[in-house]
Backbone bond lengths (Angstrom), bond angles and torsions (degrees), N, CA, C in turn:
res aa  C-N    CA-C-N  psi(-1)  N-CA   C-N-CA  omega(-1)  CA-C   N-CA-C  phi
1 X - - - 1.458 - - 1.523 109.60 -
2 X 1.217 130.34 162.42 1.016 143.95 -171.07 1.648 113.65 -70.75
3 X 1.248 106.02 -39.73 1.406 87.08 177.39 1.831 118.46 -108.99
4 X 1.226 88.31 26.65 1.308 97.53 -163.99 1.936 104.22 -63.53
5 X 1.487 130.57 -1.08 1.355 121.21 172.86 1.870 94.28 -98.85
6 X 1.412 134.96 -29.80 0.685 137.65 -152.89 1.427 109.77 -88.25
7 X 1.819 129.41 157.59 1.205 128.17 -160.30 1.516 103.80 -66.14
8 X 1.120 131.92 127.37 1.303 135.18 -177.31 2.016 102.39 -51.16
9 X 1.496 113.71 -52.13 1.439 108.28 159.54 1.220 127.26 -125.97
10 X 1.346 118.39 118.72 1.410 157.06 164.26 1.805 102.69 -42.78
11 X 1.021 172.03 132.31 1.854 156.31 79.43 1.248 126.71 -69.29
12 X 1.228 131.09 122.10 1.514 125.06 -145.76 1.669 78.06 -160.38
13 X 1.980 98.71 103.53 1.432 120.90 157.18 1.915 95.72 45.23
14 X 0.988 110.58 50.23 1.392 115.18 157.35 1.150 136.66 -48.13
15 X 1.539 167.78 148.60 1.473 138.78 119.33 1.840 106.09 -117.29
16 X 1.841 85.87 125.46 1.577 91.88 176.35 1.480 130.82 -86.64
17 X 1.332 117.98 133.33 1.734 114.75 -159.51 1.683 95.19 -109.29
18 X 1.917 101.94 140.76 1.482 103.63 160.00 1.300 94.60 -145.28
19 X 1.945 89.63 106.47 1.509 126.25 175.98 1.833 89.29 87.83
20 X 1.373 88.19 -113.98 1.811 104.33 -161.61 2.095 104.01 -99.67
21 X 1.106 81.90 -8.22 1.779 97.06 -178.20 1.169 138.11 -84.59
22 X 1.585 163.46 104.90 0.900 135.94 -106.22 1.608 92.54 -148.18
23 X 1.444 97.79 108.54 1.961 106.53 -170.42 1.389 122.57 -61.59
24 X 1.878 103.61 -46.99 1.340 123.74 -159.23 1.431 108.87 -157.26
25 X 1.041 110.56 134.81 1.460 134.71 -145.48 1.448 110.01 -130.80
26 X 1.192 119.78 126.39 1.500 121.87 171.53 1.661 109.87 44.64
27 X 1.358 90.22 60.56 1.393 111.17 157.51 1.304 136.28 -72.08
28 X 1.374 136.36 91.75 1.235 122.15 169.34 1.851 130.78 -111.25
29 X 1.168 147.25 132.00 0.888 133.64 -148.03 1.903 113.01 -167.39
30 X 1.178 134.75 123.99 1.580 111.62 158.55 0.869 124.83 -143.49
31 X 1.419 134.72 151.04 1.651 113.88 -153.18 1.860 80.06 -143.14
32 X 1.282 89.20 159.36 1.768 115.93 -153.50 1.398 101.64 -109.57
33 X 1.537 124.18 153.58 0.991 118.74 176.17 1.782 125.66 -68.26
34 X 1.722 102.74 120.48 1.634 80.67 160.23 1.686 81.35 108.46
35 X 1.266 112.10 -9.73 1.933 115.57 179.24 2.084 95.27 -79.86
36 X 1.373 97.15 170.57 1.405 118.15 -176.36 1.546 105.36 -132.68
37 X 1.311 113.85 101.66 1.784 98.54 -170.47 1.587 95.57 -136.87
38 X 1.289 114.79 122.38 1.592 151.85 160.01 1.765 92.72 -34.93
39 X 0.990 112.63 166.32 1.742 115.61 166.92 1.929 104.28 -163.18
40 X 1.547 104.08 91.69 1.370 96.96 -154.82 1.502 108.39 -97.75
41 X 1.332 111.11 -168.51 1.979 108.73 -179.91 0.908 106.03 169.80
42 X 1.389 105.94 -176.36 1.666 136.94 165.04 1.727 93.61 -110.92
43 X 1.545 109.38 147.55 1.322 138.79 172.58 1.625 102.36 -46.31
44 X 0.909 122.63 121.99 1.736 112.10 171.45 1.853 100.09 90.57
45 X 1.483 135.75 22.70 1.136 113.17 -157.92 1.677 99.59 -124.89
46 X 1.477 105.06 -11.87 1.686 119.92 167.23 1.377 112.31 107.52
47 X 1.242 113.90 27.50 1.770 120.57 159.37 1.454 115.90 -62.69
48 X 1.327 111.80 -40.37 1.776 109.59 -179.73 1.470 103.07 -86.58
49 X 1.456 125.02 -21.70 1.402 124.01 165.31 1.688 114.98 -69.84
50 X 0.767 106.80 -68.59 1.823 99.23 175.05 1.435 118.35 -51.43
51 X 1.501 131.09 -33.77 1.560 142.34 155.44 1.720 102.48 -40.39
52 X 1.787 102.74 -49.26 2.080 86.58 -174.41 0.852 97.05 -103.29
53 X 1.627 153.62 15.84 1.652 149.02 136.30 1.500 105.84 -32.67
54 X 1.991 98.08 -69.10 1.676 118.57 -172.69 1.603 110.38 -49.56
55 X 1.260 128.51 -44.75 1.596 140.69 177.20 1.739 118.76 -83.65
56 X 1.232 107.27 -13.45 1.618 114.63 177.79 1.213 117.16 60.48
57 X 1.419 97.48 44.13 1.461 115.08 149.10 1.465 124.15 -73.81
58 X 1.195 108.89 -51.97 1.069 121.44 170.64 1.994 129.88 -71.52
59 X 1.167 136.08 176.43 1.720 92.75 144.10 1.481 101.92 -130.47
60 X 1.555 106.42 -175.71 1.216 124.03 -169.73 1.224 122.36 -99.73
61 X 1.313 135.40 93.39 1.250 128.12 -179.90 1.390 134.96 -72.65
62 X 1.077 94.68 -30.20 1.945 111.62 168.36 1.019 121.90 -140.06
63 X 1.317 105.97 143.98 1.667 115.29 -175.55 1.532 91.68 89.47
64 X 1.244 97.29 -172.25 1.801 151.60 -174.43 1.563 116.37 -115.62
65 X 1.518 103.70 130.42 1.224 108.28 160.29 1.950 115.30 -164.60
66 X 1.324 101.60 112.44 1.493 96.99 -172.76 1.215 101.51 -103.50
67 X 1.375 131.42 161.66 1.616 133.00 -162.87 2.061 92.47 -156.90
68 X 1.424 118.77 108.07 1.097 129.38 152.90 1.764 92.00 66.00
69 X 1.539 109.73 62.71 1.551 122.29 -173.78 1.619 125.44 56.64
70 X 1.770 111.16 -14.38 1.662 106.25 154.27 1.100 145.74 -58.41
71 X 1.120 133.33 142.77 1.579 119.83 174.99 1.692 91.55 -117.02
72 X 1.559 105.27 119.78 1.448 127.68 157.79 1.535 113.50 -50.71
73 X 1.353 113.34 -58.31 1.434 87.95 179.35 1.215 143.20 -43.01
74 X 1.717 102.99 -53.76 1.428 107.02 177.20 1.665 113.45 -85.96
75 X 0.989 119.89 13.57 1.599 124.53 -174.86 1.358 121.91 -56.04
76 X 1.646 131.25 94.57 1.261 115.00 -170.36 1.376 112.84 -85.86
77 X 1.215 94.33 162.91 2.029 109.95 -168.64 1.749 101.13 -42.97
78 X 0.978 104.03 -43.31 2.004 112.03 -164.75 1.660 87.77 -55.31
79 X 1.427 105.99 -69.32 1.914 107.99 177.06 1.427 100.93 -38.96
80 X 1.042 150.35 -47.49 1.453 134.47 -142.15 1.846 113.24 -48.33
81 X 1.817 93.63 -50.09 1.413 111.88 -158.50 1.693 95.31 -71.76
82 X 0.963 137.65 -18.92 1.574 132.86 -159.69 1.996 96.31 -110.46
83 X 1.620 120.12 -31.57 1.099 109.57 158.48 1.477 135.64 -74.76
84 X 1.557 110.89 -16.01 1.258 102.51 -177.82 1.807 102.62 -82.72
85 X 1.470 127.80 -7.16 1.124 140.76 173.15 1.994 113.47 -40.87
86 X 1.612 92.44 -33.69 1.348 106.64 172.47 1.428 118.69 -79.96
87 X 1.360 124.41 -31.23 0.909 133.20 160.53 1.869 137.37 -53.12
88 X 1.409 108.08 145.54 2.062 84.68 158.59 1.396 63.74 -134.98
89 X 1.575 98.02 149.73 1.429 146.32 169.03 1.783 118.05 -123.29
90 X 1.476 87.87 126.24 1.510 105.06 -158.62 1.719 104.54 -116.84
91 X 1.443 137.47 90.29 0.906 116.00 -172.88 1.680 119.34 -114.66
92 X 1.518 108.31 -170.13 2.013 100.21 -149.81 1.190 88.85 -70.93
93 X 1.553 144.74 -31.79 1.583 141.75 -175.75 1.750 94.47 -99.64
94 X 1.503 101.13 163.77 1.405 119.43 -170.17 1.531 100.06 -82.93
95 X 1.517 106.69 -42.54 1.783 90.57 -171.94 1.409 110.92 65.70
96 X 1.101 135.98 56.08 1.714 136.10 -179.91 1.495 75.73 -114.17
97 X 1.370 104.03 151.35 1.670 113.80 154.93 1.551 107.47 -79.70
98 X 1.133 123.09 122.68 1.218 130.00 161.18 1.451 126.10 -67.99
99 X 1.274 133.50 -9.96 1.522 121.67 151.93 1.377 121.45 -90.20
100 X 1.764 130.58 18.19 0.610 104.05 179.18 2.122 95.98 -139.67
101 X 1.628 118.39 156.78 1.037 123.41 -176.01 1.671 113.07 -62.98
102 X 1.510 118.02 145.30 1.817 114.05 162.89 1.219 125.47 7.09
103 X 1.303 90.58 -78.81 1.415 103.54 -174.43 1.309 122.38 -59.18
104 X 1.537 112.10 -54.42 1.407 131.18 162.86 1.988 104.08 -12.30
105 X 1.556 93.38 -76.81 1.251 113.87 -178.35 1.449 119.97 -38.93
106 X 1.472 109.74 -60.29 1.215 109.48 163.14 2.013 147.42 -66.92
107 X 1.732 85.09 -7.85 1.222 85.83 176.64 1.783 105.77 -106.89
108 X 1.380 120.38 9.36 1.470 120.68 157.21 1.127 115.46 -84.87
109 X 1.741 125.76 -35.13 1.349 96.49 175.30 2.058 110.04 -87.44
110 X 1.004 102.17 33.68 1.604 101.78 -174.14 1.588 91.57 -102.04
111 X 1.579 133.06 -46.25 1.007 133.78 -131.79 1.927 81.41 -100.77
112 X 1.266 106.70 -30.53 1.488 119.99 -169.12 1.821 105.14 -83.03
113 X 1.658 109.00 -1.16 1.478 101.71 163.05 1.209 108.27 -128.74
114 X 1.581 131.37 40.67 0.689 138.40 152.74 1.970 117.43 108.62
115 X 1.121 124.41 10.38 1.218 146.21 -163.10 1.498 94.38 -99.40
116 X 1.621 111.88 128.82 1.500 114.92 -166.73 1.791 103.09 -150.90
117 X 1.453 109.35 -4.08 1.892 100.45 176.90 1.680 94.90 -92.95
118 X 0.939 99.36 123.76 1.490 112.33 168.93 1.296 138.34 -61.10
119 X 1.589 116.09 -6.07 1.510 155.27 159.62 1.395 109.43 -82.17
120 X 1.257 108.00 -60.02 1.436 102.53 -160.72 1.995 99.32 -83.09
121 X 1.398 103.57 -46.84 1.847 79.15 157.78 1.493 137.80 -51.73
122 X 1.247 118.88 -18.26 1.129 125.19 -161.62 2.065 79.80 -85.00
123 X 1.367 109.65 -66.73 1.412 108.93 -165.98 1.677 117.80 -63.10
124 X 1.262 111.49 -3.67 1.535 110.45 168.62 1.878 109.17 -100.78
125 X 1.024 112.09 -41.85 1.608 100.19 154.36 1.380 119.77 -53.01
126 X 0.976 146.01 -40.73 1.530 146.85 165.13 1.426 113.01 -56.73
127 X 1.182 110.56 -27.30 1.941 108.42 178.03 1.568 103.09 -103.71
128 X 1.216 124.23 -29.08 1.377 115.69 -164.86 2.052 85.46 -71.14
129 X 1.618 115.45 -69.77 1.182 122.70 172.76 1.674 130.70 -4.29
130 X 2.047 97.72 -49.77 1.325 113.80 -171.42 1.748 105.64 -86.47
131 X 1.488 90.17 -25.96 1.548 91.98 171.74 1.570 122.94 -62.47
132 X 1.270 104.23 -24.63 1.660 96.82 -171.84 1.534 106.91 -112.37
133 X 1.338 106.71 37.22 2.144 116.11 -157.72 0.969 129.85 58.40
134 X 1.655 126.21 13.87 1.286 101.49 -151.69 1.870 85.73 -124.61
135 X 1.515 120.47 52.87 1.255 111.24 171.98 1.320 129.19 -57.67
136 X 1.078 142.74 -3.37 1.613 151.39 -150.98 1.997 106.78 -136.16
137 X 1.662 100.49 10.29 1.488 66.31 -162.55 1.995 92.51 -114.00
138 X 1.303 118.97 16.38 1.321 99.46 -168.04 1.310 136.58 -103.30
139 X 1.501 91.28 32.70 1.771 107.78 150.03 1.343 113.21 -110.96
140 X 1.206 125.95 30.31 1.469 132.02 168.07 1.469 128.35 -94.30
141 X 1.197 132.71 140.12 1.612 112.35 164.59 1.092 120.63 -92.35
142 X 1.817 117.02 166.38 1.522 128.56 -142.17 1.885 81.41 -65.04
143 X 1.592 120.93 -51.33 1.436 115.49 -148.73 1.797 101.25 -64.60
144 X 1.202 122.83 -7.34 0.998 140.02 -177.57 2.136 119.14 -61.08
145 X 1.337 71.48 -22.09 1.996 96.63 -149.54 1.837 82.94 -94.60
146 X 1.407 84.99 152.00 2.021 84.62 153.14 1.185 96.93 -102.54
147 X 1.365 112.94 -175.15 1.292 139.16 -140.69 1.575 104.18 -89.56
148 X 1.403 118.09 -43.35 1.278 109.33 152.00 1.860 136.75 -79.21
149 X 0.693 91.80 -16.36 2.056 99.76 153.67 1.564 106.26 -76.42
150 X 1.266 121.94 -33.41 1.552 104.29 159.05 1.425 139.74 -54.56
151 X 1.464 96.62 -54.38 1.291 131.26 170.45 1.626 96.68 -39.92
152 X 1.372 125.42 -84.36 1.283 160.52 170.15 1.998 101.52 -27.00
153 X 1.618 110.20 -25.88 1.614 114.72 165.09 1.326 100.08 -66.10
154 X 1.469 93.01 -48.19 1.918 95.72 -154.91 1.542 120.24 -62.26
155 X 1.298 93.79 -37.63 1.523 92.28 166.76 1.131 129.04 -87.09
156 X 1.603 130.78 1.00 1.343 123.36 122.26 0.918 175.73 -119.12
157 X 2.109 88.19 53.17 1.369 119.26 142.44 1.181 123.83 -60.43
158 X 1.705 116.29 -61.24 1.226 128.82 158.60 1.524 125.79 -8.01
159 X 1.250 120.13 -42.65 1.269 139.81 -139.22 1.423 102.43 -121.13
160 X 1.158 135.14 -14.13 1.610 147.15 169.10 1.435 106.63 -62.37
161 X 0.674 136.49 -39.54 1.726 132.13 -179.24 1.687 104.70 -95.78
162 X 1.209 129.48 34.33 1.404 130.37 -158.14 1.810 104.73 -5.15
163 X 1.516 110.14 70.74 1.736 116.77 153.71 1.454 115.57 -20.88
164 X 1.156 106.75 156.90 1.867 124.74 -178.53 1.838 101.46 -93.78
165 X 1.594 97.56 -28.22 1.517 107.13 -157.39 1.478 103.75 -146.67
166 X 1.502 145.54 130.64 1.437 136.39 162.61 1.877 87.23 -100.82
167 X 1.202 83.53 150.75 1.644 109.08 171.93 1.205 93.18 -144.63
168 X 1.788 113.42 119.03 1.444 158.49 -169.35 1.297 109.33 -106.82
169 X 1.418 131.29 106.64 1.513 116.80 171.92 1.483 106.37 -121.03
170 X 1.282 120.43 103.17 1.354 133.10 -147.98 0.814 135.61 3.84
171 X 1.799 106.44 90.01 1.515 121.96 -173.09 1.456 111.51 -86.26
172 X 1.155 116.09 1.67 1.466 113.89 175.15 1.826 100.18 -111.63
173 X 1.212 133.59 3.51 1.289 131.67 -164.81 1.494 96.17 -72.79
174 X 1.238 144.37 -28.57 1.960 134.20 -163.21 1.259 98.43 -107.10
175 X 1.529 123.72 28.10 1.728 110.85 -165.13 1.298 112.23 -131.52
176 X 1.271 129.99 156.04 1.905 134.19 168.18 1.601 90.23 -66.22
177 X 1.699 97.71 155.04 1.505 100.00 166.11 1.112 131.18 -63.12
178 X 1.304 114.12 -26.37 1.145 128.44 -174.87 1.692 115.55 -56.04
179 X 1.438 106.89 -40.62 1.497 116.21 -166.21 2.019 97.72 -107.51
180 X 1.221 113.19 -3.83 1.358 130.09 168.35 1.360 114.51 -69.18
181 X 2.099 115.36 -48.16 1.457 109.37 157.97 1.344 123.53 -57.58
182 X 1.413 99.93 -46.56 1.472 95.20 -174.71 1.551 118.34 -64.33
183 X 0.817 128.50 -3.63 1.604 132.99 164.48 1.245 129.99 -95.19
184 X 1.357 110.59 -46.24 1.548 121.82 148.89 2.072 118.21 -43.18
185 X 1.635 92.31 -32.94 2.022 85.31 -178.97 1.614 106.09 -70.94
186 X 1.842 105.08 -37.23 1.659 101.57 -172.49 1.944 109.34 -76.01
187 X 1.185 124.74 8.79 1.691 137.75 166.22 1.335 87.44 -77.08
188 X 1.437 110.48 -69.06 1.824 105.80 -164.70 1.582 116.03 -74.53
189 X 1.347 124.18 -22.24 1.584 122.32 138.22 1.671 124.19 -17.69
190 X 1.332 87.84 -79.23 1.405 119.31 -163.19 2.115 97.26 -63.51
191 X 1.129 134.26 -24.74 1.175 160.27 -153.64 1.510 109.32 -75.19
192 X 1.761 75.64 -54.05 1.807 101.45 -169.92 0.900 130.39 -66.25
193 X 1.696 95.48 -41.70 1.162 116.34 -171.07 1.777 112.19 -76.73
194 X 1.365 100.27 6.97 1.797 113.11 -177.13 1.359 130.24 108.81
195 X 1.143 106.15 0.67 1.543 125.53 171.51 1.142 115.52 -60.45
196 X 1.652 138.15 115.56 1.353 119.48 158.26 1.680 119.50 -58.72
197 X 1.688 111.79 154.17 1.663 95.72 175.63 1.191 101.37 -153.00
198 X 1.100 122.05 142.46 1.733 137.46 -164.15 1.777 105.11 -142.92
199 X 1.423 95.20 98.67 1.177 92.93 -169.85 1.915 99.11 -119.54
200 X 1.475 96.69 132.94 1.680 104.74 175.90 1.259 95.42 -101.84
201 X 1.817 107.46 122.80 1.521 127.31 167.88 1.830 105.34 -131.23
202 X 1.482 98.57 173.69 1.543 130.53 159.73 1.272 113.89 -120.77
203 X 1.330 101.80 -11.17 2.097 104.53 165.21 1.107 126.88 -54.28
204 X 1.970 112.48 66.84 1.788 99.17 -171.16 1.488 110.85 -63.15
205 X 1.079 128.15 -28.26 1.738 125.29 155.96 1.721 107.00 -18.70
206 X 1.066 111.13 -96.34 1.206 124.14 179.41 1.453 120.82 -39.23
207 X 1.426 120.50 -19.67 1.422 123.35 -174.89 2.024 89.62 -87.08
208 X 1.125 103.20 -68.04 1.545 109.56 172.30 1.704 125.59 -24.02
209 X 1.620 97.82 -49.61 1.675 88.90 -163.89 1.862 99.36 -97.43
210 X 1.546 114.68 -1.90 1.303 90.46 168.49 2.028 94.04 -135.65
211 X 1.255 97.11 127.74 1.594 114.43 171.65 1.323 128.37 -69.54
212 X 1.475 91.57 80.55 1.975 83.39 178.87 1.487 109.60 -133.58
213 X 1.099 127.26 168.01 1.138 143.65 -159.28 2.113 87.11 -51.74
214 X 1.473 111.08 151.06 1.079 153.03 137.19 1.361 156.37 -37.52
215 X 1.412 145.78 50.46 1.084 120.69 175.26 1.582 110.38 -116.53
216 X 1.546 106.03 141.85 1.616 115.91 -171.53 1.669 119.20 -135.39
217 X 1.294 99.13 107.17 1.562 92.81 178.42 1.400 131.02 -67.01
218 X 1.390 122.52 131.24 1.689 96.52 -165.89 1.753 82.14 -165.46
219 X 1.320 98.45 135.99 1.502 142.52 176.23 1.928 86.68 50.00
220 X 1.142 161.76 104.19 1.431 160.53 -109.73 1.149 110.82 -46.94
221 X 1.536 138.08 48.71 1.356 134.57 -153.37 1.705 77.19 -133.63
222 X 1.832 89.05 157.34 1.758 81.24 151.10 1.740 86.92 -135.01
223 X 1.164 109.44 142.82 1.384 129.21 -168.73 1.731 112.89 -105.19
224 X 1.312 119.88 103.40 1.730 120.62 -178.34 1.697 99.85 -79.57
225 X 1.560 111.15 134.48 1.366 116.89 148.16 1.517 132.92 -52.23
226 X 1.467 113.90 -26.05 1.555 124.67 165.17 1.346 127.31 -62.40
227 X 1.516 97.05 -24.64 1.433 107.46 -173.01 1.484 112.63 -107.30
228 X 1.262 101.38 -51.48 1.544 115.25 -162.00 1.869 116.21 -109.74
229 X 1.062 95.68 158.54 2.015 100.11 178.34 1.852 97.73 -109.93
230 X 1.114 86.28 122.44 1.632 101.71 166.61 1.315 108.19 -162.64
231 X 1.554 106.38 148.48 1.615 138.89 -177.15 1.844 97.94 -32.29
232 X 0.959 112.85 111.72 1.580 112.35 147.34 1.285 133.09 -92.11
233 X 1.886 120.37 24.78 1.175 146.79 156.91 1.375 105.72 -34.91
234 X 1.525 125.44 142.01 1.318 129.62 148.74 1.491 130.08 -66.38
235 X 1.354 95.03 61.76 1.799 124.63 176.02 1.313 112.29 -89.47
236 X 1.277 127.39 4.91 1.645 117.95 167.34 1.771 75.86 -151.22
């Protein structure tokens, strides 16, 4: 692919808006393929806003930002559904349909990005599934699951379109620690194996026991660990 030497994300003099309000300002930032980058804060400080900037949820009013050869700015709505294809998107609720089983789940959003042999969906739900432990469960329903076997769906939904990049917005936030490592090890799995991953937490645990690059929004700034020295206090 074309941008495949190039930083998977590009931010060039950004400012991120929620609604009419403006979080973060003169953003610049790019992270490379195959990097592991934290995305830290205070509640209210624009981590879940810059997460739906990056996916075009949001839009972009200033600046630049291309993500896996897109450019957000000019990105029209029709593009959205075929770029986020590059993407896995990880969000703070599971979003499983609840009337319908694992698999179910996973084979609507397969058929809904464009996936139509009925074999070969069947055999990429079975590997994405085994990839994240959860081979046995996809005649089950979501209420069926605990909370980390949910979790553990979502990311392999995520993971069906083999993404360039997952963007995580606190996938460990509804969980015991206990089942918080264990979800956090299949991120750094999934990592290794070449995945970019951008995960927004408050897990200073997790920021502590594995060292990776940094980014923290704080007072409308977003602040890089590569660049800059700031408090890694449990201030958000």
């Amino acid at each position: 692919m074309s941008f495949s030497n190039d930083p998977i994300v590009r931010v060039q003099d950004a400012s991120i808006f929620q609604e009419l309000n403006t979080v973060l300002s003169d953003v610049n930032f790019e992270i490379e393929k195959g990097e592991f980058v934290f995305l830290i804060g205070r509640t209210g400080g624009g981590k879940s806003s810059l997460l739906k900037t990056l996916y075009a949820d949001l839009p972009l009013r200033l600046g630049n930002i291309d993500i896996a050869g897109q450019n957000i700015r000019t990105i029209k709505r029709s593009q959205v559904p075929d770029f986020r294809r590059k993407l896995g998107i990880i969000f703070q609720d599971f979003q499983l349909l609840p009337d319908r089983t694992v698999a179910d789940n996973l084979t609507f959003v397969m058929r809904a990005t464009g996936w139509k042999d009925s074999t070969k969906i069947k055999a990429r739900l079975a590997e994405v599934l085994m990839r994240v432990g959860l081979g046995s469960v996809g005649n089950k329903m979501p209420h069926q699951l605990s909370g980390g076997e949910q979790q553990r769906v979502v990311i392999a939904r995520a993971l069906i379109n083999e993404p360039v990049i997952l963007m995580a917005d606190e996938p460990t936030g509804n969980l015991d620690p206990e089942v918080s490592e264990g979800i956090f090890k299949l991120f750094l799995e999934i990592n290794n194996s070449g995945t970019t991953v951008m995960m927004a937490t408050h897990d200073h645990t997790l920021i502590e026991a594995h060292k990776a690059r940094v980014l923290k929004c704080e007072n409308g700034k977003l602040l890089d660990s590569k660049i800059h020295e700031f408090s890694m206090t449990r201030d958000y």
